[in-house]
N, C-alpha and C positions, 0 to 999 in steps of 0.2 A: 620901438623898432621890433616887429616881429621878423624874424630865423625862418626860413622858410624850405622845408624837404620837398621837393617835388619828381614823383616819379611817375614818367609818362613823358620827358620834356620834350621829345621829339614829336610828339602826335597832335593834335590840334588841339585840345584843350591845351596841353602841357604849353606848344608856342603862345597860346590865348591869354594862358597865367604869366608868362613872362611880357605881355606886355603888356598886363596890369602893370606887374611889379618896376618895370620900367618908368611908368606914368607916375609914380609916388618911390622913389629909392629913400626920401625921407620916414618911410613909415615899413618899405620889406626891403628885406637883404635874400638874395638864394644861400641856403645853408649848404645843399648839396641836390645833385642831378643827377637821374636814374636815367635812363633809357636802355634800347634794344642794339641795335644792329646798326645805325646810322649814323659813324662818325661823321660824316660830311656837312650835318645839321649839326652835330650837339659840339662840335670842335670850336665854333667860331659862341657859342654860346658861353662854354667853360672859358674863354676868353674872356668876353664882355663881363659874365657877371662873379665870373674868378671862384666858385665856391668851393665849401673844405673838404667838399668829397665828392666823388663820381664815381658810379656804380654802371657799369657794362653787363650786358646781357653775354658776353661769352669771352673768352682770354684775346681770342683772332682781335676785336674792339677795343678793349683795355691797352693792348702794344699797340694802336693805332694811334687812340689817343694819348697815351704817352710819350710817342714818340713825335706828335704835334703841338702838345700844351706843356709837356714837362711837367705837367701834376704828379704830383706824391701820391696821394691815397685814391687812389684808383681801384674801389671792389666790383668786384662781380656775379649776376646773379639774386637769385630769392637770398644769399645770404649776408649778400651786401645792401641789401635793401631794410631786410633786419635790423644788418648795426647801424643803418642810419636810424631806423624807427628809433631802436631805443638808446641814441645820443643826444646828452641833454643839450647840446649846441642847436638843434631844431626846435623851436616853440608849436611851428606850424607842419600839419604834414599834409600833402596832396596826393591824394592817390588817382592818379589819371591814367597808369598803365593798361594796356586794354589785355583782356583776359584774367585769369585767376593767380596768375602769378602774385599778387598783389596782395594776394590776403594773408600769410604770412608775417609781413611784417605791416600791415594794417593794424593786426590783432598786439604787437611789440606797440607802436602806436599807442592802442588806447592803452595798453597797461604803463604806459612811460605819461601818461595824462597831457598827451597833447591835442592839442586842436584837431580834428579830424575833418577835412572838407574832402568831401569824398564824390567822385565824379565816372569810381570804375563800379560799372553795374553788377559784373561778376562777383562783385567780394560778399554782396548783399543777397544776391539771388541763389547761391551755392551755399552759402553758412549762415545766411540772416540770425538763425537760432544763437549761433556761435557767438557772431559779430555785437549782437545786442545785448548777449548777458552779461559780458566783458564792457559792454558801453555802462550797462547800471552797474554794475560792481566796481569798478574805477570812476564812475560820475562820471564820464567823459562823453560828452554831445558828439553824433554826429553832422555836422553839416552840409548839406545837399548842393552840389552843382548842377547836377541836371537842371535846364529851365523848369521843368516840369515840378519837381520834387522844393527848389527852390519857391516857385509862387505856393506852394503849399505850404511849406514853412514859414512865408510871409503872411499868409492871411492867416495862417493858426494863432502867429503872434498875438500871447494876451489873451486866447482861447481856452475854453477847457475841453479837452479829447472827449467828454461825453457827451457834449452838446452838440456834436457832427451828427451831420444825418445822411452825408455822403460825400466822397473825393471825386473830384470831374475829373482827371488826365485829358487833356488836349492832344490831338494825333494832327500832324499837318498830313497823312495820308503816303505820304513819300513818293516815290518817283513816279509810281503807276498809278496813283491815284483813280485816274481815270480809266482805266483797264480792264476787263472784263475777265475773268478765269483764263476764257480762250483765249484773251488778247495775250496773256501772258506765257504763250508759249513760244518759244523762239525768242526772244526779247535777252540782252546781251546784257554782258558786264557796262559798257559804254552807257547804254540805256541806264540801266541802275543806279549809274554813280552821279546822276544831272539830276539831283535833287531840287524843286521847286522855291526853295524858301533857307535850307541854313547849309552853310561850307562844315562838313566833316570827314572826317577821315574815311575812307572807302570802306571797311566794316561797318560802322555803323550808317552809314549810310544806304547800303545792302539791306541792313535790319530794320532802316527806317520803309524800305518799299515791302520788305516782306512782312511789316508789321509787328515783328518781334520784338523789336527797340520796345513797342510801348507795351508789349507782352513782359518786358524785364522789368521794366519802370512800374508795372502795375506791382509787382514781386517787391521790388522794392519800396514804394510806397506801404505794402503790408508792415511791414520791420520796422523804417523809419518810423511812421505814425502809430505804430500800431493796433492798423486797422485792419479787419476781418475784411474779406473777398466780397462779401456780398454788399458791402458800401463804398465801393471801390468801382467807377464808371470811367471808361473811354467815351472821348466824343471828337467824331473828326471836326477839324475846324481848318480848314484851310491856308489862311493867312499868318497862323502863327503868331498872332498880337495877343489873344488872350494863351496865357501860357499853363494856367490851368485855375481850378475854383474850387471853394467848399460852400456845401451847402449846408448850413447849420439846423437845428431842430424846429426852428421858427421861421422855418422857409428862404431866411435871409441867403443871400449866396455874396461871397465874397471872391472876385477874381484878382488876376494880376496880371497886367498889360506891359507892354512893352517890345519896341522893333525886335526882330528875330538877331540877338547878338549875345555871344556865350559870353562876353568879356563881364557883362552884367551880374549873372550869377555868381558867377566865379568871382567878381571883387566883392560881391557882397560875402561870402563864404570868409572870404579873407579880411575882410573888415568889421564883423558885426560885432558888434552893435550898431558900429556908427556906420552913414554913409558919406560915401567919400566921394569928389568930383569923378568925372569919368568923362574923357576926351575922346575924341575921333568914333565916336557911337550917335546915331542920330536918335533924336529927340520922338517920340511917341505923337503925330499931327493927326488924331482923329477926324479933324475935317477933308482931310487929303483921302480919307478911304474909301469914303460914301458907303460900303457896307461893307459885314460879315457874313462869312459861310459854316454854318454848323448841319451838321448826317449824324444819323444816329451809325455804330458800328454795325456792321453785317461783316458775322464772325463767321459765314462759310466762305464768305469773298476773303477774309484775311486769316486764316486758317490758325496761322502761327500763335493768335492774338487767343484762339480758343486755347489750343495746345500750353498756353501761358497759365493761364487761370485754368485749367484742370488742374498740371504741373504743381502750382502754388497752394491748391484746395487738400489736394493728396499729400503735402508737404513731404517729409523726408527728405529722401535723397532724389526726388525726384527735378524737383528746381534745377539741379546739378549736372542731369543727364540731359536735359532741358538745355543750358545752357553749352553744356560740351558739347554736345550734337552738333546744333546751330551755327557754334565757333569753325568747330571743321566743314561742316557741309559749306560755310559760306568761303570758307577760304579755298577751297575744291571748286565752288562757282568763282570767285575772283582769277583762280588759273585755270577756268575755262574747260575743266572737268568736269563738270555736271550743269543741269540746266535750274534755271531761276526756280521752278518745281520741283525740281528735285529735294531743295535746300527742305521743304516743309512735310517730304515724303520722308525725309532719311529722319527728321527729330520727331516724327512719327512714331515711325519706325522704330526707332530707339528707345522711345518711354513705354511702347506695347511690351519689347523681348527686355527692359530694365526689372528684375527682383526690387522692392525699395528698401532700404534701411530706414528704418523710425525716426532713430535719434541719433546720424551719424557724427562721427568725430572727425576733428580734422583730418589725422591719416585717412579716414574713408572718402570723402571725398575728394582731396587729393589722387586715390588709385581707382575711383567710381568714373571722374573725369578723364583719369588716362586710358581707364577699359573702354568706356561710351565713343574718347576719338577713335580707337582703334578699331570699334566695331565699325565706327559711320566710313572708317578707309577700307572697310572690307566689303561695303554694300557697293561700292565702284566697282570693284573685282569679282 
């Protein structure tokens, strides 16, 4: 039986990992559940799976739910997320929360040598430096949710990092796919959020049409694998079935297939080594497809996607301002503040007038991320 921390419960992975963990209660238990602002989802949750702690994003949440479930250990905040990281009652920890908030007690995590399946992009793309030397120092693996990041950790299995000759990331292209620069002017939140191919939460799904999604993925892929930018490839693919490939030194390429369903990743995160059955997911029918769609990337049609990989080449703190930018410009386009262009002018914009820090430390970019939002609220004004 692994204990299972997961922070993020309210967001769509976080709902996705609990109906893993429902499908097998003989193999996870929830240890305890983090989320934001959404008593209304996590209330009927902390019910069903009853765990030893819950952690609120602000005090107004924590009296809400206690005064629905009658739980005791109700924290709040980066500091309650902490003391779940480092309680030894958690074997497993999930990090699904969206934004940076998460890295904090990510880093509690590995020094507490627990399982790390990690599914928030930000932890990686902000401190990779951080995140990683803390991973070799306490031996602690990270394990990848992303579809992306996960088929590359399946096809490395048994691998040696020096025999790669290159990482494919698969892009399904998101919601504009078909769009031209110009088409993309005037084009709405609504628009945006009708993703072709996977159900996610309206941020990343914004990031999936702005191409940034795979601008972070590529950032993270660096860290995970630790591989250099320059063997690091996007390739649009449409359908989403191959989820991404390596190509080894002998030309050989190994892919990983499978319907567009995050519940997949995310159980194997939670169960490796072994795999485990997995219900109400459809089965992979390659005769049902008749064919694939593969584009090579055209990085001034997706801007973001360049902006990623300079970002990441430049390292420092720039990832960071990369990321903060993005986070706010896109939440400014979700309330209909700014337009869908806008989103790729302001993180522009931001990494032009950012100084970098080389080799910043957590305090830096923790107060790098709260300058960079503050700047991108002041290009509105």
């Amino acid at each position: 039986m692994k204990n299972i921390a997961l922070l993020g419960a309210t967001g769509s992975i976080g709902e996705q990992t609990l109906e893993v963990i429902r499908q097998h209660k003989d193999k996870f238990s929830v240890f305890a559940l983090a989320f934001g602002t959404n008593a209304g989802k996590a209330i009927p949750m902390i019910r069903e799976f009853e765990p030893e702690a819950v952690v609120t994003a602000d005090e107004e949440t924590r009296q809400k739910v206690f005064e629905a479930t009658t739980h005791k250990n109700i924290m709040v905040g980066s500091e309650g997320m902490v003391a779940v990281a480092k309680d030894p009652g958690a074997d497993v920890f999930v990090n699904a929360v969206m934004g940076s908030i998460g890295l904090p007690a990510t880093l509690e995590a590995i020094r507490s040598r627990k399982r790390i399946a990690i599914a928030n992009k930000e932890t990686l793309v902000t401190a990779g430096h951080l995140v990683m030397a803390e991973s070799r120092k306490y031996d602690t693996p990270l394990l990848p949710v992303d579809s992306e990041h996960s088929a590359i950790f399946q096809a490395l299995n048994g691998e040696r990092n020096e025999d790669v000759r290159r990482l494919i990331i698969t892009a399904s292209g998101g919601s504009f796919r078909d769009k031209t620069r110009e088409e993309l002017q005037g084009v709405n939140v609504k628009d945006a959020l009708n993703h072709p191919n996977w159900n996610m939460g309206a941020k990343i799904t914004v990031d999936s049409a702005s191409m940034m999604n795979k601008g972070l993925e590529v950032i993270e892929a660096h860290w995970l694998f630790n591989m250099p930018y320059d063997k690091i490839h996007v390739l649009l693919h449409r359908e989403s079935v191959i989820h991404s490939l390596v190509e080894f030194q002998d030309r050989s390429v190994m892919a990983q297939l499978g319907s567009p369903d995050m519940k997949v990743p995310i159980q194997y995160a939670l169960s490796y080594p072994e795999r485990i059955p997995l219900s109400g997911s459809e089965s992979l029918e390659l005769e049902d497809l008749a064919e694939l769609h593969f584009q090579k990337m055209d990085m001034e049609r997706f801007r973001c996607l360049k902006f990623a990989f300079q970002a990441g080449r430049q390292g420092g703190s720039m990832p960071a301002v990369l990321n903060a930018a993005n986070e706010q410009a896109v939440a400014m386009f979700l309330n209909e503040q700014i337009s869908f262009l806008d989103i790729e002018a302001f993180v522009e914009r931001a990494l032009t007038e950012h100084n970098s820090v080389s080799e910043p430390s957590l305090s830096d970019i923790i107060e790098i991320d709260k300058e960079t939002r503050k700047r991108v609220e002041r290009y509105v004004k």
